[in-house]
N, C-alpha and C positions, 0 to 999 in steps of 0.2 A: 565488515564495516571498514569502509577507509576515509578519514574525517583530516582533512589539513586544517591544523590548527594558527590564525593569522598572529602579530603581534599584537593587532585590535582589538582580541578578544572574539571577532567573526570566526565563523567555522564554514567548511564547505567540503562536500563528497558524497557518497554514495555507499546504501546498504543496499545488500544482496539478500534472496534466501527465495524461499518458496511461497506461492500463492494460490488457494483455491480459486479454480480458475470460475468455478460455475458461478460464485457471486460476483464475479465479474459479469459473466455473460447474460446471467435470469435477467437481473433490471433492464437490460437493451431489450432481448427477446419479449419481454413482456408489454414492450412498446407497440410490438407488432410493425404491419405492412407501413402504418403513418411514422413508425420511427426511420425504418428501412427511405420512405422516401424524402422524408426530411433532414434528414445528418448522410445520404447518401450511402448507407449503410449496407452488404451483404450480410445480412443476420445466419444465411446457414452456412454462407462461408467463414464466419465469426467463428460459429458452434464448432465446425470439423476445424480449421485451425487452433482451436483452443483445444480441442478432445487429442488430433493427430499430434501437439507439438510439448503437449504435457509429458512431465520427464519425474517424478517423484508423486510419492503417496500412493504405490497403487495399491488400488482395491482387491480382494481377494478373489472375489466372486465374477465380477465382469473382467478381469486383468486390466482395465486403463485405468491409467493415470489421472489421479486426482488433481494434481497439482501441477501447476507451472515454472517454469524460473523467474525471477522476477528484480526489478533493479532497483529505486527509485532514489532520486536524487537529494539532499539535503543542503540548504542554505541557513545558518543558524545566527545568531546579532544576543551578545547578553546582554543578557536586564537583570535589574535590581529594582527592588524595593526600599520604599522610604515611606517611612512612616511617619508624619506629621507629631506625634505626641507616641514616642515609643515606650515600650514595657518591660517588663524582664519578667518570666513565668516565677510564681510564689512556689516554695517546697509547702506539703502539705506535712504537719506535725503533727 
């Protein structure tokens, strides 16, 4: 994780790690040839770049790689809660 923390209280950066790549790939493939032609899509070139560029998890049995590297970006803004008519939790005796 690498998170730059603003004076605002905003936050912004990126986590790393790994991802199964097939939940990736199944919901496309399972669009089939009308997803291929409508988002413009290579679905078996999808498949083989996701199986050829998988680097972690691998399986025993078939030797590839389950999993992928993966990045994704974070943009974060705090919030609070306010509560119109607040409480204080009762001790039970």
């Amino acid at each position: 994780i690498r998170l730059k923390l603003e004076e605002n209280g905003n936050a912004n950066g990126i986590i790393g790690g790994f991802h199964k790549w097939a939940p990736l790939y199944v919901p496309q493939a399972e669009g089939g040839a009308g997803y291929e032609a409508m988002l413009s899509m290579d679905l078996p070139g999808m498949y083989y770049a996701f199986r050829n560029l998988a680097d972690a998890d691998r399986d025993t049995e078939t030797g590839l790689n389950l999993s992928i590297s993966s990045t994704f970006s974070i943009e974060a803004v705090p919030a609070f809660i306010q509560r119109s008519n607040p409480q204080t939790a009762q001790s039970e005796q």
